[in-house]
C-alpha positions in Angstrom: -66.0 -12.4 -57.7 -64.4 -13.2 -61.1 -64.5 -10.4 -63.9 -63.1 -12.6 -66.3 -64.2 -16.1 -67.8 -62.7 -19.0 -66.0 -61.6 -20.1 -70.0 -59.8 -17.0 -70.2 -58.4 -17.4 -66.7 -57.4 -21.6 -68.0 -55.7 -19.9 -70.8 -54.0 -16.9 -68.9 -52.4 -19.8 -66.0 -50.9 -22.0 -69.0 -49.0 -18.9 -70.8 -47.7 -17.4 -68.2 -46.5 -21.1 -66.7 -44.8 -21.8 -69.9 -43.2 -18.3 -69.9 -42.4 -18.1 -66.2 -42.5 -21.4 -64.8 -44.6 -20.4 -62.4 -47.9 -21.5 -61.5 -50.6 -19.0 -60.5 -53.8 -19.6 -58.4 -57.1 -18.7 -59.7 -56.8 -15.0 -58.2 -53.2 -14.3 -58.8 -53.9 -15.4 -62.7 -57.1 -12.9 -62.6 -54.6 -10.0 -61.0 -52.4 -10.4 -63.4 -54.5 -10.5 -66.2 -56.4 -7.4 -65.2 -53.1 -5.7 -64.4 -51.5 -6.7 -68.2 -55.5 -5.0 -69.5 -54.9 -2.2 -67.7 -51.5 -2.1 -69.0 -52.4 -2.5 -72.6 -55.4 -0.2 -72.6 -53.2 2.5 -71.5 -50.4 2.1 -74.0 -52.7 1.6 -76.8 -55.2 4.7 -76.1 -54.9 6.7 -78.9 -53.1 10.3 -78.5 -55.1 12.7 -79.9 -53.9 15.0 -82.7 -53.3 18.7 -82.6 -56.8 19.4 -84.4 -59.0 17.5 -81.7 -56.7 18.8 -79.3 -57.6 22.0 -80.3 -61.4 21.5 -80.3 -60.7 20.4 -76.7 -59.4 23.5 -75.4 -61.9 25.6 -77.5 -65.0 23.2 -75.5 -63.6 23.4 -72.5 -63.0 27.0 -72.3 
């Protein structure tokens, strides 16, 4: 079962050839791009500052 769209997956395979010079299956270029997601969607969550951080604590006690 593919999450993504096979364009997406087309699109993934030819970037990371041209970087790695390696070519990936259908599944190793849908592992990959779920892994570099996964990846970005933790780097890029936002940190929350010291006043929600606060309400946090004050709702969860």
């Amino acid at each position: 079962m593919t999450i993504l769209p096979k364009e997406v997956l087309k699109k993934f395979q030819v970037l990371y050839l041209q970087h790695y010079h390696t070519r990936l299956s259908d599944e190793q270029a849908e592992e990959k791009a779920l892994q570099l997601l996964r990846l970005f969607r933790i780097v890029y969550h936002p940190i929350p500052n010291q006043i929600e951080m606060k309400k946090y604590e004050t709702n969860k006690a």
